[in-house]
N, C-alpha and C positions, 0 to 999 in steps of 0.2 A: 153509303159509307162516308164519314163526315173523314176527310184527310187532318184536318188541323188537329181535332183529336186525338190522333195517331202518332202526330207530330210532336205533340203537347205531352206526349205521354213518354215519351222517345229522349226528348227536350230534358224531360222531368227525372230521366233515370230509371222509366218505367220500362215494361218487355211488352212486346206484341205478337201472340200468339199465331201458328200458323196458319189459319184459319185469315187472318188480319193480313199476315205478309203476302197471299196468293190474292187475295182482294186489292190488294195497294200493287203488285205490279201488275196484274190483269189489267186493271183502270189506267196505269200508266201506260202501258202497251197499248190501249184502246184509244190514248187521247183524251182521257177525262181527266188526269192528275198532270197541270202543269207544272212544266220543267224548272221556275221556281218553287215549287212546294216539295220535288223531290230532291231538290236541292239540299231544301233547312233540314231531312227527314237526310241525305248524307252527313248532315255538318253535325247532325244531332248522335248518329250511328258512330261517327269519328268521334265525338265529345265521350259518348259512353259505353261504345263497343256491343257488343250482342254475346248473350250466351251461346252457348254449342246448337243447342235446341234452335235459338232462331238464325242463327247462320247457316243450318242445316233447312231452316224451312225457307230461308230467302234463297237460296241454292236454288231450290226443285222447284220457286215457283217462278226464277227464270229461265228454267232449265224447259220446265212443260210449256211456258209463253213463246213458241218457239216449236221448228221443224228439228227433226232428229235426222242422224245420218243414221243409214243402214247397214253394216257392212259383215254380216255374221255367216253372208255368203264368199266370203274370202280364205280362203287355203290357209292363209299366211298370218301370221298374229297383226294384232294391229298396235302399236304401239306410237305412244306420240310423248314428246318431249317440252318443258314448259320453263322459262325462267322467270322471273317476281321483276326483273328489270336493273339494268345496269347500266355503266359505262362502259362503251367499246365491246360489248357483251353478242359475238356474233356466233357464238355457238352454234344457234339453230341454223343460220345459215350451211354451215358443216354439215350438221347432224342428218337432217335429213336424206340428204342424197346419199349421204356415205352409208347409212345403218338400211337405207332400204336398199342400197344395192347388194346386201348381205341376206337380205331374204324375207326381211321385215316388212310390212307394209308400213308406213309412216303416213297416216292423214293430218299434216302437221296444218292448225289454226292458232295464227298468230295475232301482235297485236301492233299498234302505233305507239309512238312514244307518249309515254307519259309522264308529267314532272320534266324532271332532269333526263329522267332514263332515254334510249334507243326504243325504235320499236324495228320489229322486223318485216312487217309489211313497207317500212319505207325504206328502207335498204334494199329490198326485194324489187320497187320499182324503180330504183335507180336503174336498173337493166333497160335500154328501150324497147319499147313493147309491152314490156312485161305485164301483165294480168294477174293482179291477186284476190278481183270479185269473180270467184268462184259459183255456179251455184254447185246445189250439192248434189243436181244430176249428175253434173258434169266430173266433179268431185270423185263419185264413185267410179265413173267411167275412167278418170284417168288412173283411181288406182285399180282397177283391174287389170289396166293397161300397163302401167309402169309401176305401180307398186309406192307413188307417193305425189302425193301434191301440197303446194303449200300456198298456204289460198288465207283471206281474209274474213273476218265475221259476218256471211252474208246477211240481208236482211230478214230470210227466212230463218235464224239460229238465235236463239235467245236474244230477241229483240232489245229487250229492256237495256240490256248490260250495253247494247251501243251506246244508247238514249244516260245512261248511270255513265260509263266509262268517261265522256268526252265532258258531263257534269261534274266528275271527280277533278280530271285535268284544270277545269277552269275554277275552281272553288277550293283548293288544298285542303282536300279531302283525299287521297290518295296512299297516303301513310296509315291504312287501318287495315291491322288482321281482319277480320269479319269481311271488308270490304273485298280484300284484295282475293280472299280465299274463296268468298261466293263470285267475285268475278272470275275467277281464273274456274274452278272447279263445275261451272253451271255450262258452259263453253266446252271444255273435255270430255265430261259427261254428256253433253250430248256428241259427240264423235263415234260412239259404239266403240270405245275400248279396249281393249283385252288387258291391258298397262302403261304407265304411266309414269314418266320419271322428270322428277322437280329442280331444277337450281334455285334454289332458297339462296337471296344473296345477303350475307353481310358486312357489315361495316360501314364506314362513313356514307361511301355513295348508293346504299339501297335503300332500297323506300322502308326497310326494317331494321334499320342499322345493330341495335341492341340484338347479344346473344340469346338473351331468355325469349324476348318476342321474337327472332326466329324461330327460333325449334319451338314455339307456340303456331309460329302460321305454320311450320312444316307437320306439324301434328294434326293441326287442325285440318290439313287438305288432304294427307294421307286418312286420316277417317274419315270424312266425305268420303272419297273415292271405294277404302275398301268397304264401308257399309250398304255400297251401292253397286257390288259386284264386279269393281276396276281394281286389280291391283296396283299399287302407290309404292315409291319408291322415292324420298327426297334426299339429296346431298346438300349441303350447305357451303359456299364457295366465296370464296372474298371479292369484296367489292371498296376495299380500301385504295386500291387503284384502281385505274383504269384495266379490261383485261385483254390483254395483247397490244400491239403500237398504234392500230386507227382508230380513230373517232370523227363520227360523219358518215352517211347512208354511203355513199358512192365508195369510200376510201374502205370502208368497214366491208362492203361486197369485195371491191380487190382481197382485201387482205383474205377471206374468204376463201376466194379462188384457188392463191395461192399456196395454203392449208389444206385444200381437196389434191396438191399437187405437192405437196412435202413438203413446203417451205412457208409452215404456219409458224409463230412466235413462240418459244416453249413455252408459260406461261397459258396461252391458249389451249394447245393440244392437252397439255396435262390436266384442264377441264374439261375437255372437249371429250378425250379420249375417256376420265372415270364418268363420262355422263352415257356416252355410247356406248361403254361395257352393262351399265347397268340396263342399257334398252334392249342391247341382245339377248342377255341372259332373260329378263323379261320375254322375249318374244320368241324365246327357246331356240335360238341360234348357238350361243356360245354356251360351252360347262361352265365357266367360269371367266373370271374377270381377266386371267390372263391370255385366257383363250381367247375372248374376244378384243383385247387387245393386239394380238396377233392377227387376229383376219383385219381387224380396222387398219393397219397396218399396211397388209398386204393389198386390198383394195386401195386404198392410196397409191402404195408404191407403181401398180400393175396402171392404172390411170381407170378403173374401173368404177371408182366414185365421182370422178371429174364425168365421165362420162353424162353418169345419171345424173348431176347437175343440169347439163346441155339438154336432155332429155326435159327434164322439168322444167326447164325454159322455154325451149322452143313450143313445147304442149302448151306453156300459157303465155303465148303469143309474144314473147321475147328473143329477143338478139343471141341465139347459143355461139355463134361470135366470140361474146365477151368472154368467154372462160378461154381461150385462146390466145385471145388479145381482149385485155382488161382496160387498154387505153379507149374502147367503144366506149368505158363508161362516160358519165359528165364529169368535166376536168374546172375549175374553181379558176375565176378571173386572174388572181392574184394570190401567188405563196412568197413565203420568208423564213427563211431561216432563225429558228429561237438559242441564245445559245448560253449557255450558264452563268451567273453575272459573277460567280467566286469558284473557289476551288474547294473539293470536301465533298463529305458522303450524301447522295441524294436522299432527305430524311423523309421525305414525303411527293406522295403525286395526287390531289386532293381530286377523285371523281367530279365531286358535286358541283364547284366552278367550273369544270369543263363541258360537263355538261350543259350549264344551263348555259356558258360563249357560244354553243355550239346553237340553241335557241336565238341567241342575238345575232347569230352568225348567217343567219335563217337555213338552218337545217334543221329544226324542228319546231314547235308551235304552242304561241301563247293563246291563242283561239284556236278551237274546233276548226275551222272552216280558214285560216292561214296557210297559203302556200308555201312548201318545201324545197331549199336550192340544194339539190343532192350533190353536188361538186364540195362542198366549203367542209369544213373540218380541221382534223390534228391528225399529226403522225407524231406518238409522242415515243423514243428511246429511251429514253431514261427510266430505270425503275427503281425503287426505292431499296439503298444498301450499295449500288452504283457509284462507285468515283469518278468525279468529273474533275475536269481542269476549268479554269477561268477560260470565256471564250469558245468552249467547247459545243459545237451542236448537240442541241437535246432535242429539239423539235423541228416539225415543221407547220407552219402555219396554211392554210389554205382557205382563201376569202372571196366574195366578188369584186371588192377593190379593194385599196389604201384605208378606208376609215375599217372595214375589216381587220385589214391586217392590224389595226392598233388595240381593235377589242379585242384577239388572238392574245396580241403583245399581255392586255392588261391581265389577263385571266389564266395564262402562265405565270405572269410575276406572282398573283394569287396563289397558283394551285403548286407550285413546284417551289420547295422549301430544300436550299443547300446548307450543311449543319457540320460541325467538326465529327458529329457521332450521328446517328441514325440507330434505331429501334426496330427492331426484326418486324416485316409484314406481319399480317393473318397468314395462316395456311391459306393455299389456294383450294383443298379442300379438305374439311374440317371433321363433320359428320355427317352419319348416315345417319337417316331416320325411314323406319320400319313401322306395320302396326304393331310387328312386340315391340321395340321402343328405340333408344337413341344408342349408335356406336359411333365414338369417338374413332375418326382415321387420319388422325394428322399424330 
């Protein structure tokens, strides 16, 4: 197989059959096709996109390149939950403890941040101790045992998309349907599924900002999925802010916590909670959406989902401690107070610069192989529609020293816009989308 050709064709606006795409990542998987040439063969896929046909055959042939999980000996539905990537976007953190302690199994596989976005395996090891290299013996073990794990893409699971993922992040190739949907869907698909449910995020700070290429990738993943015997289910959720008040692996696990304990940000739960109704009813727990808002509910309140938090910690070799006391986590050299430079309605809170202070801040990474300072971040209050006074706290800053706190400083002035008027967010959720097709729920 001659790669440049492939390349060349890709390049040119050409399609490459699947026949071609199981050839190009077997070889890449093997070591034959280096990580430059799959590079220009991303840049090429981001320049011209793939049809359905081939985003469906680069799926399955990193899905077969790659160990499967087995799980069809389990009682319990297996559902897992997946978001496209945000700002302050800690859902999964929630999600899984809470929905498996209602009777679901949850084999949640997540990922590291990419771009500007959060990832949830580094939120996850902000805990100390904590283990997110699962294998997927162990995997299965612990969900027969507890009923959920939240584990990392080990190297036995669709190899390639490690090898692609960390190649996307460093080459701004990241923003592509085709991409984003065979990475995310070759990955769930192999988990042994039963269902599956999407936050498809829009607006300024998602890697899809525009409404039409949303409900494009959420269609596209929902058939993946249902043509491949996984029920799909995707919501579409705003990412014109930040969602809920942290930003930063250690701050975003707090706030976390204290959401499995009643006292999450409304803005979050009301994601949080239409993501986990729709896992229940999936995994045939709840009749319906308010049903299962009600047991989500009750498990909060009763400390039954904190619980299975501590459980899935302590099983992957972390501090269950910190859901008790959150101050275990790592705490950031230096914080400062941010605080509105005028008076007037908060017209904007811009994701995308917070996220990427939050890279400069070093909580997350311009290289693959760059170290994480899980302490640094924002706590930001303010949400857009909000009246502030002159002077008023709206943030907190948190950095490992003083030249921190001034890139915090500059990236608020950026991101946070005080205005005589202000313009109504996005719904925090918008649509649903189904294989019959899209319901407006805002």
């Amino acid at each position: 197989m001659l790669v440049t050709r492939l390349i060349e064709r890709k390049r040119d606006g050409g399609r490459l059959e699947p026949s071609e795409w199981s050839a190009l990542i077997r070889s890449y998987v093997a070591g034959d096709v280096p990580d430059y040439q799959m590079a220009a063969m991303l840049m090429a896929v981001y320049v011209h996109g793939l049809d359905r046909t081939e985003t469906a055959a680069l799926t399955d042939a990193m899905r077969r390149n790659g160990a499967q999980l087995s799980l069809g000996h389990l009682a319990a539905a297996r559902v897992d939950k997946h978001s496209t990537g945000g700002v302050g976007d800690k859902t999964s953190l929630i999600l899984a403890p809470l929905v498996s302690s209602l009777g679901v199994a949850v084999p949640m596989m997540s990922g590291r941040g990419l771009g500007h976005t959060g990832g949830t395996l580094d939120k996850l090891e902000s805990i100390p101790g904590m283990r997110t290299d699962i294998t997927l013996a162990d995997a299965r073990a612990q969900l027969e045992r507890i009923g959920c794990v939240m584990m990392g893409q080990s190297a036995e699971v669709v190899p390639a998309d490690r090898g692609m993922y960390a190649l996307r992040n460093a080459t701004a190739t990241c923003e592509s349907v085709p991409l984003i949907a065979s990475s995310i869907m070759s990955k769930k698909l192999a988990e042994d599924l039963t269902g599956l449910v999407l936050d498809i995020k829009r607006g300024s700070g998602s890697l899809v900002p525009d409404l039409d290429e949303a409900l494009e990738l959420a269609g596209t993943m929902v058939w993946l999925g249902e043509s491949r015997g996984c029920t799909v289910v995707a919501l579409l959720t705003a990412m014109d802010r930040p969602l809920g008040r942290a930003v930063g692996n250690a701050l975003e696990m707090e706030e976390a916590i204290h959401a499995l304990q009643g006292d999450g940000p409304p803005d979050l739960m009301t994601v949080t909670f239409a993501l986990g109704a729709e896992m229940l009813q999936l995994g045939g727990v709840a009749a319906d959406g308010d049903d299962a808002r009600r047991r989500m509910e009750r498990a909060i309140a009763s400390g039954q989902a904190a619980r299975r938090l501590q459980e899935v910690i302590e099983a992957q070799g972390g501090n269950p401690g910190v859901v008790d006391d959150p101050a275990v986590l790592p705490q950031a050299g230096a914080c400062e107070l941010f605080e509105a430079p005028r008076r007037g309605f908060v017209a904007r809170v811009d994701p995308r610069p917070i996220g990427r202070a939050l890279i400069a801040l070093g909580g997350g990474r311009e290289r693959p192989d760059d170290p994480i300072d899980p302490g640094v971040g924002f706590v930001i209050t303010a949400k857009p529609g909000d009246w502030v006074e002159r002077g008023e706290p709206i943030a907190t800053i948190f950095a490992r020293d003083d030249a921190g706190i001034e890139v915090g400083r500059a990236a608020l002035r950026t991101a946070i816009g005080i205005a005589d008027e202000a313009d109504h967010p996005l719904p925090l959720v918008s649509h649903r989308v189904t294989i019959d097709g899209v319901t407006r729920t805002a």
